[in-house]
C-alpha positions as CSV (number, residue, x, y, z in Angstrom):
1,X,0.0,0.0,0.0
2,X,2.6,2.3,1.0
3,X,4.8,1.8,-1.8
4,X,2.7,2.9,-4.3
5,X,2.0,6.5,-4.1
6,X,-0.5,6.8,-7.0
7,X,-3.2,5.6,-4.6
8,X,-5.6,7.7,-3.2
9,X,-4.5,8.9,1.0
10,X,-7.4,8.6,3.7
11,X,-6.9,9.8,7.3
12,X,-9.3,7.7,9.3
13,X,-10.2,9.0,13.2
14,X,-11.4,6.8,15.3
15,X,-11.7,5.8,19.2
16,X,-13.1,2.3,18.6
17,X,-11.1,-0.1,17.4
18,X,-9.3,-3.7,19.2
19,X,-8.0,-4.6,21.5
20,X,-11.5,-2.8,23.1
21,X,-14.4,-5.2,22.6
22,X,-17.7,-4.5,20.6
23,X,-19.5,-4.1,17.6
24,X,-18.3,-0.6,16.4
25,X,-14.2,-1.8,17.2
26,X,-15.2,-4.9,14.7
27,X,-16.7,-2.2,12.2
28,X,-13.8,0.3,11.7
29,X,-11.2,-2.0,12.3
30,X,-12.8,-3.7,8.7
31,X,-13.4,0.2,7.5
32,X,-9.8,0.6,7.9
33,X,-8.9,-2.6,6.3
34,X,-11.3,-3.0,3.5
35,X,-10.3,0.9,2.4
36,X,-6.8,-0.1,2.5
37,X,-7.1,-2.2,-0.5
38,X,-7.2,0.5,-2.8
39,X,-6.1,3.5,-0.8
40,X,-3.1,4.4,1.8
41,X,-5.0,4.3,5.3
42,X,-3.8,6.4,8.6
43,X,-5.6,5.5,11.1
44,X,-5.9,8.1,14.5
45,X,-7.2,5.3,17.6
46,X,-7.0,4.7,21.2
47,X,-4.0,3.5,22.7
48,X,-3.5,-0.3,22.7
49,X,-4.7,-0.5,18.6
50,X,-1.8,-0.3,16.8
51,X,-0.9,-4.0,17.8
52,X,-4.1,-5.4,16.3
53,X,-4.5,-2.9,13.0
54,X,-4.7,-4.1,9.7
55,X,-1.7,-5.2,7.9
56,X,-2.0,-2.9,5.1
57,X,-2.6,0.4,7.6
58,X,-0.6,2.3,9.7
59,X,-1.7,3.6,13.0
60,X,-1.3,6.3,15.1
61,X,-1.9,6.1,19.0
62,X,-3.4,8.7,21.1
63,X,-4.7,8.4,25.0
64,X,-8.2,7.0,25.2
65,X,-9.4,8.4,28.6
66,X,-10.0,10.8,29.8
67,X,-13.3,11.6,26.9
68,X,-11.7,15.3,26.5
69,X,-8.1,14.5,26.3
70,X,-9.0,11.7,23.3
71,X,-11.4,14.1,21.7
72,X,-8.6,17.3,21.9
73,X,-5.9,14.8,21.4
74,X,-7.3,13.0,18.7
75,X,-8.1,16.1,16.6
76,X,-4.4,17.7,17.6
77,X,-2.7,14.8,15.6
78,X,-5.7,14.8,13.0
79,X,-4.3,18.2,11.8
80,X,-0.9,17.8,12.2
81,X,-1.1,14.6,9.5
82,X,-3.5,16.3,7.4
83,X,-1.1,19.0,6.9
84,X,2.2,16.3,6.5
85,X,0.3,13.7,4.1
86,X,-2.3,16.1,2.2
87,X,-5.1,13.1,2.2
88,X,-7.7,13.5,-0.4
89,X,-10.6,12.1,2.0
90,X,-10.5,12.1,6.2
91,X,-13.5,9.9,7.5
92,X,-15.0,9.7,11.2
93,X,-15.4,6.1,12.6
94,X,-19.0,7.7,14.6
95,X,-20.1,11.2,14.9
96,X,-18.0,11.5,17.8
97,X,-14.7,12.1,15.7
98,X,-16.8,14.3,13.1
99,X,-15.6,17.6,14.4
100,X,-12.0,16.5,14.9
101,X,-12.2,15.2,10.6
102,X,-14.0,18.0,9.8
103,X,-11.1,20.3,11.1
104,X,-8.6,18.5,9.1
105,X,-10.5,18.1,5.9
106,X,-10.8,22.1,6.0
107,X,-6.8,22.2,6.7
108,X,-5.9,20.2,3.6
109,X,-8.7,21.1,1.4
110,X,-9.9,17.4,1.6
111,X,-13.7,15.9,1.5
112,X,-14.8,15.0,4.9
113,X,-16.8,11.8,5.4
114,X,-18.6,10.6,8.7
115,X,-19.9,6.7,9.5
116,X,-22.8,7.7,11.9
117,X,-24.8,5.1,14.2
118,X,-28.3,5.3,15.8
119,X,-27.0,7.3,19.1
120,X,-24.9,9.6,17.4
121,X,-27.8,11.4,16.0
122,X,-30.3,10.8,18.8
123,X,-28.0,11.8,22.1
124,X,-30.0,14.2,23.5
125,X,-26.6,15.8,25.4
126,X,-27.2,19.8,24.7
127,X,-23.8,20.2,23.9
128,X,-23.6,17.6,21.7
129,X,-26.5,18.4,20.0
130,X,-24.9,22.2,19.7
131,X,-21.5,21.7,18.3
132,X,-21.5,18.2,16.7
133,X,-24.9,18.5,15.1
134,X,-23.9,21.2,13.0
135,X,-20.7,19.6,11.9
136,X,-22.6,16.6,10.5
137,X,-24.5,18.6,8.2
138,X,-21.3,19.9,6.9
139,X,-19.7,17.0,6.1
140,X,-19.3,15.9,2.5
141,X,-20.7,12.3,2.7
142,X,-22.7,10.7,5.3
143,X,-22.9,6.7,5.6
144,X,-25.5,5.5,7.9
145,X,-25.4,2.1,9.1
146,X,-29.0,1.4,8.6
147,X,-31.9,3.0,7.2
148,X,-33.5,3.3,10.7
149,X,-30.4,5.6,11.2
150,X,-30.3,7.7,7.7
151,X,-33.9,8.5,8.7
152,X,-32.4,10.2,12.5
153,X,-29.4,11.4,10.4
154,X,-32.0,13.6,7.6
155,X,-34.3,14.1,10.9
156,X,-31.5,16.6,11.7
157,X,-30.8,18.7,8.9
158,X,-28.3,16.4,6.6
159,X,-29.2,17.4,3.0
160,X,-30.1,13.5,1.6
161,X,-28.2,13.9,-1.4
162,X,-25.2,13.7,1.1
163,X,-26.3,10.6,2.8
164,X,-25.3,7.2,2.2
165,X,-26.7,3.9,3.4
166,X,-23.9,0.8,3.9
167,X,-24.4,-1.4,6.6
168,X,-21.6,-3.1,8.7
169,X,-20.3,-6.4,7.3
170,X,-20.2,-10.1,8.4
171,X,-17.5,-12.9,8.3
172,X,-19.2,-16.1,7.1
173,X,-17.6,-19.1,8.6
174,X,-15.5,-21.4,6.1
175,X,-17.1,-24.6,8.4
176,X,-18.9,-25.6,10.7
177,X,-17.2,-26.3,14.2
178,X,-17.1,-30.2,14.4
179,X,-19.2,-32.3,16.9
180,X,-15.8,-32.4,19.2
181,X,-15.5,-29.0,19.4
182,X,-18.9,-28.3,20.2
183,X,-18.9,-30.7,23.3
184,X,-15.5,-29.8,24.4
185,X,-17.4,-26.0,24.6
186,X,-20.6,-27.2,26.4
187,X,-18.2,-29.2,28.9
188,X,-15.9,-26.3,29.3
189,X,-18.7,-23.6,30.7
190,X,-21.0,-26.7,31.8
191,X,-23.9,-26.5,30.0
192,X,-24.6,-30.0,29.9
193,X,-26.7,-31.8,26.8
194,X,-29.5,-28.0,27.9
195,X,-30.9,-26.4,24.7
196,X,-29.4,-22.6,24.9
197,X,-30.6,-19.5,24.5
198,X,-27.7,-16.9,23.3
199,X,-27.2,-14.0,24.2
200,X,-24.1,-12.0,23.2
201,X,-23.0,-7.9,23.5
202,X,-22.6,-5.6,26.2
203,X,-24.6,-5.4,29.2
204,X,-26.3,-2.1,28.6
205,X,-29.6,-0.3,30.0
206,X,-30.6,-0.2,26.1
207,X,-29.9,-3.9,25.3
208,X,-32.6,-4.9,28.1
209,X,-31.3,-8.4,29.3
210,X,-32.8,-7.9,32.7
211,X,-36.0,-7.2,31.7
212,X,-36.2,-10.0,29.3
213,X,-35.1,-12.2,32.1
214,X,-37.6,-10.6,34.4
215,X,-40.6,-10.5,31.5
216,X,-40.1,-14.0,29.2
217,X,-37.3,-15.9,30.9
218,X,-39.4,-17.5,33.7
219,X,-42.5,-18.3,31.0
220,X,-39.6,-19.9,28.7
221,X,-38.2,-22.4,31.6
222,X,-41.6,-22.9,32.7
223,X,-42.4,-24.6,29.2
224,X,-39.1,-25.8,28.0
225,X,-37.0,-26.6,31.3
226,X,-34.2,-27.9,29.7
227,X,-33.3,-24.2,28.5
228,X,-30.1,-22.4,29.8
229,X,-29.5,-18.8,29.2
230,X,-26.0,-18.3,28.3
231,X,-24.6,-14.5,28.2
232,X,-21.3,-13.6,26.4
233,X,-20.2,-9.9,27.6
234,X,-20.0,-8.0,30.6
235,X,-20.9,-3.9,31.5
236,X,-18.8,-1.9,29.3
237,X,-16.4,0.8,30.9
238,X,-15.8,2.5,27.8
239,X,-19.3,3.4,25.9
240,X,-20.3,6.7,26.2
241,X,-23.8,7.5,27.4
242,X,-24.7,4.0,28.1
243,X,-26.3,3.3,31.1
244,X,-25.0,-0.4,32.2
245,X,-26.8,-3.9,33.9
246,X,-24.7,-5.8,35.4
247,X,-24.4,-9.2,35.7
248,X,-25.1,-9.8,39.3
249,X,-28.6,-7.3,38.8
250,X,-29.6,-9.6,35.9
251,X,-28.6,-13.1,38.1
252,X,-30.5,-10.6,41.1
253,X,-33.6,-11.1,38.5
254,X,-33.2,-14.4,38.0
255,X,-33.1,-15.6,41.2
256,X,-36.2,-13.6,42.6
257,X,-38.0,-15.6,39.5
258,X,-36.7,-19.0,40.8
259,X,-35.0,-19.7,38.0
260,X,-31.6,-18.4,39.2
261,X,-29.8,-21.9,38.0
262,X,-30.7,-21.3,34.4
263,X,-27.9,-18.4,33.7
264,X,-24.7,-18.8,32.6
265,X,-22.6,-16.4,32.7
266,X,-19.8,-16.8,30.0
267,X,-18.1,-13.0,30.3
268,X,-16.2,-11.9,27.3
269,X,-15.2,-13.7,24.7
270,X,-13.1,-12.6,22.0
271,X,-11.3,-15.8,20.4
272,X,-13.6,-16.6,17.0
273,X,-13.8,-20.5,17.2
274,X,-15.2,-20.1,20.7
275,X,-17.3,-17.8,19.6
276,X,-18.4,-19.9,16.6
277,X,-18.8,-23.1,18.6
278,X,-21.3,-20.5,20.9
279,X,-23.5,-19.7,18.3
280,X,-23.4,-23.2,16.8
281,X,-24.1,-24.8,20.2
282,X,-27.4,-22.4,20.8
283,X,-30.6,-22.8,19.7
284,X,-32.1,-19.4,19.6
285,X,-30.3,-15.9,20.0
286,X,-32.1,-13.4,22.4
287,X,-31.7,-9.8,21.4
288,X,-34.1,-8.3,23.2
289,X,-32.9,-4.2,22.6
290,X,-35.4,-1.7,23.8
291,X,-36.7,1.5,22.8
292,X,-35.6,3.9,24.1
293,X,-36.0,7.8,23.7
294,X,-32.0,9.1,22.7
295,X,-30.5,5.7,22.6
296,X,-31.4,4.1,19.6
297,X,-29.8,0.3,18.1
298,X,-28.3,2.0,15.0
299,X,-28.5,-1.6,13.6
300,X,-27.4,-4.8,15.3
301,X,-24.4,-6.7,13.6
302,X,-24.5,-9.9,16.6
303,X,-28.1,-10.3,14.7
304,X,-26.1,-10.9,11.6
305,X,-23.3,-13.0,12.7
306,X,-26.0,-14.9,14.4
307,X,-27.3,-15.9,11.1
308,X,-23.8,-16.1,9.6
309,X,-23.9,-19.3,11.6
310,X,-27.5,-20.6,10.8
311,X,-29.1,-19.4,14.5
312,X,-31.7,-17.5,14.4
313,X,-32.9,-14.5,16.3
314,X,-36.2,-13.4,18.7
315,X,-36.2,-9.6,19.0
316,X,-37.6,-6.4,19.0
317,X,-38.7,-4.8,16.1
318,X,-37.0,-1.2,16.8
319,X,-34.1,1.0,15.3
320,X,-32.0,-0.5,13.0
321,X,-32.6,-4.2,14.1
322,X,-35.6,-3.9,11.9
323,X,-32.5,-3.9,8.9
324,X,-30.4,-6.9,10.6
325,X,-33.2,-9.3,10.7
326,X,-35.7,-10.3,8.7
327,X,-38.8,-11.7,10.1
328,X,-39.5,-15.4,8.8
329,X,-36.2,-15.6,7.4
330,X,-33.3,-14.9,10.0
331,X,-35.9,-15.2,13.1
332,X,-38.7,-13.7,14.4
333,X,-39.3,-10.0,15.0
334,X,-42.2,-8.5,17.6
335,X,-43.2,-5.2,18.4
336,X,-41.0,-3.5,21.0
337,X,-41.9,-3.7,24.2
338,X,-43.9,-6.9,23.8
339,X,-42.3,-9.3,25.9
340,X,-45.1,-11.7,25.8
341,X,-43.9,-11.9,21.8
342,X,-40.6,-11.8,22.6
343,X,-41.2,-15.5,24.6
344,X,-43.7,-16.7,22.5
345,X,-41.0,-16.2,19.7
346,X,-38.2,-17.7,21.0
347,X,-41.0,-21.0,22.5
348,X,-41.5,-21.3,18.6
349,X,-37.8,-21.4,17.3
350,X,-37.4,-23.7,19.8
351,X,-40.0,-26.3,18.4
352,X,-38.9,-25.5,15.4
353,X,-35.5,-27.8,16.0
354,X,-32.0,-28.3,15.2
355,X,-31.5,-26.4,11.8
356,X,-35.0,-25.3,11.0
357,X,-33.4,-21.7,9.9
358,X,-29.5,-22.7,9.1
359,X,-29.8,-22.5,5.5
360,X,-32.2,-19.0,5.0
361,X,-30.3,-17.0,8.1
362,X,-26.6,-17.8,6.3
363,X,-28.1,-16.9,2.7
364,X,-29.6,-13.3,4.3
365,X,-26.3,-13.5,6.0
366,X,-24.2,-13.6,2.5
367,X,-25.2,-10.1,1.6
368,X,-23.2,-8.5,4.2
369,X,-20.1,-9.8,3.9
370,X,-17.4,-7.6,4.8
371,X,-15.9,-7.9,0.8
372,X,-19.0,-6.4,-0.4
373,X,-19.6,-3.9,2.7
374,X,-15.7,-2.8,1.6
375,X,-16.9,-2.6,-1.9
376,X,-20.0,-0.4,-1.3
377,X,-18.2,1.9,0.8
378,X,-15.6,2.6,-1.5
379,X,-17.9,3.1,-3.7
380,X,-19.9,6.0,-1.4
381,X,-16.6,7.5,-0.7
382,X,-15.4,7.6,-4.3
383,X,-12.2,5.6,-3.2
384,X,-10.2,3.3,-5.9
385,X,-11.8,1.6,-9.0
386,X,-15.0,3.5,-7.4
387,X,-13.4,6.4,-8.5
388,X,-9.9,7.6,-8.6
389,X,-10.5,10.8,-8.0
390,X,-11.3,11.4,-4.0
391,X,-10.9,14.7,-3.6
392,X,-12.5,17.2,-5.5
């Protein structure tokens, strides 16, 4: 990439990327990666990334906490770069960064680009809503992750010839996980010969584990009382504006239902054939996200690497999960709030059986692969055989 200076330069700003753990560090670490076949990627992220970038990138560190010192931090080095390397594009990971590659597109005379998610349109932060809302309807392109989101993104002001809808990719597995490896997972974190109910992410007010285990759960074990709950993730210490529930509140929940011995509690998991070998090993995944006023689901990729690996998935029919699964095909969707639905759902995957949805979840899942995400956002940002010509 370096090497060949006839490619077009991309400054990329971004505080979510590995080794921090989540959905939006998957997503630009792939932004980076899938730019960086056809352009020279820098990359601005938190401290700790430059170990796990992209082969193909290069990175440059700046302190993740505190908030203000990453945001002024962030932006210092964001113009300092801009003005060495002359990009012809700098792109935001989230609206968070927006202002910072705003400032640096204006210093170079570049086009400035934004990927925005549910919550950073909707945060109802005065501030926020003061000095980052106007800077997103400045920038150049906007790529929502979902149509859910592009409608919060033109709900603010964004002209909609600017915006762009691309959502976050997938990584289809080349096999399934063998028999062996499947029991040596349900032995490891004893779950037994139990059919399992997944659920995987962070333990967030807005991802509403303890309500489901409060509303559905106990209705679920009373009818199929060979059903574990198993929970990959833990309360994030590094989301902004997420209110958190944490694992001993949603075992609290549990217990007070009587059916405290039907939780397991995995924590974070981060190696892939683990996680593989969880979502082959479930029956249903549980994604029951609520709606909330300012804290939207901009989409819901675990919905989508869910069906990358045949599960299916009961949830809510609200922000951009409405755009990660498709009712009849990849699971079953019911309106938010209605936890009654949301058991009755997962009781009739369940009977379904073993495979029922394998075969129509992984072909939804094939259209978001993270080649053709790479390809469609190239093609937004006017990067490589897109068009040559980034800059105008």
């Amino acid at each position: 990439m370096g090497d060949n200076a006839s490619l077009p330069r991309i400054l990329h700003i971004t505080r979510n990327l590995p080794p921090l753990v989540g959905g939006m560090e998957r997503l630009n670490w792939h932004i980076a990666d899938e730019l960086s076949r056809q352009a020279q990627v820098q990359v601005i992220g938190p401290r700790g990334a430059a170990a796990l970038k992209p082969a193909n990138v290069e990175l440059s560190e700046v302190p993740l906490r505190p908030l203000p010192r990453f945001l002024l931090t962030s932006a210092w080095r964001a113009l300092r770069l801009a003005r060495r390397q002359h990009p012809q594009l700098v792109l935001a990971g989230s609206g968070l960064t927006a202002p910072a590659a705003w400032l640096a597109a204006r210093a170079c005379g570049a086009r400035a680009a934004v990927y925005v998610h549910g919550l950073d349109v909707a945060v109802r932060h005065p501030v926020y809503r003061m000095l980052w809302h106007p800077v997103l309807r400045r920038m150049d392109v906007v790529v929502a992750n979902s149509h859910p989101t592009k409608a919060l993104v033109r709900g603010i002001g964004v002209s909609p010839e600017k915006i762009r809808v691309v959502p976050p990719g997938v990584s289809l597995p080349e096999a399934p996980q063998s028999p062996e490896a499947l029991r040596a997972f349900r032995e490891r974190h004893g779950l037994g010969d139990a059919r399992l109910l997944l659920s995987i992410g962070r333990l967030t007010t807005r991802k509403g584990l303890r309500e489901f285990v409060r509303e559905s759960l106990p209705a679920i074990i009373s009818q199929a009382p060979d059903v574990l709950l198993v929970v990959i993730g833990d309360a994030p210490t590094d989301s902004l504006l997420a209110g958190v529930q944490s694992p001993e509140s949603i075992q609290a929940e549990a217990d007070a239902a009587g059916i405290g011995a039907h939780l397991r509690f995995l924590g974070v998991i981060t190696d892939p054939q683990q996680l593989a070998c969880a979502y082959e090993a479930a029956s249903v995944h549980v994604f029951p996200v609520r709606e909330i006023p300012g804290d939207p689901e901009g989409f819901g990729m675990v919905a989508i690497e869910a069906a990358a690996h045949g599960l299916p998935t009961v949830a809510f029919a609200t922000g951009g999960v409405v755009d990660a699964v498709e009712d009849g095909v990849t699971g079953r969707l019911v309106p938010p709030g209605d936890y009654d639905g949301l058991r009755d759902g997962a009781l009739a995957v369940l009977r379904d059986g073993e495979g029922a949805w394998r075969m129509r979840a992984q072909d939804f899942a094939r259209q978001f692969v993270w080649p053709r995400f790479g390809s469609a956002l190239r093609a937004c940002l006017r990067v490589g055989d897109a068009n040559r010509e980034v800059g105008r």
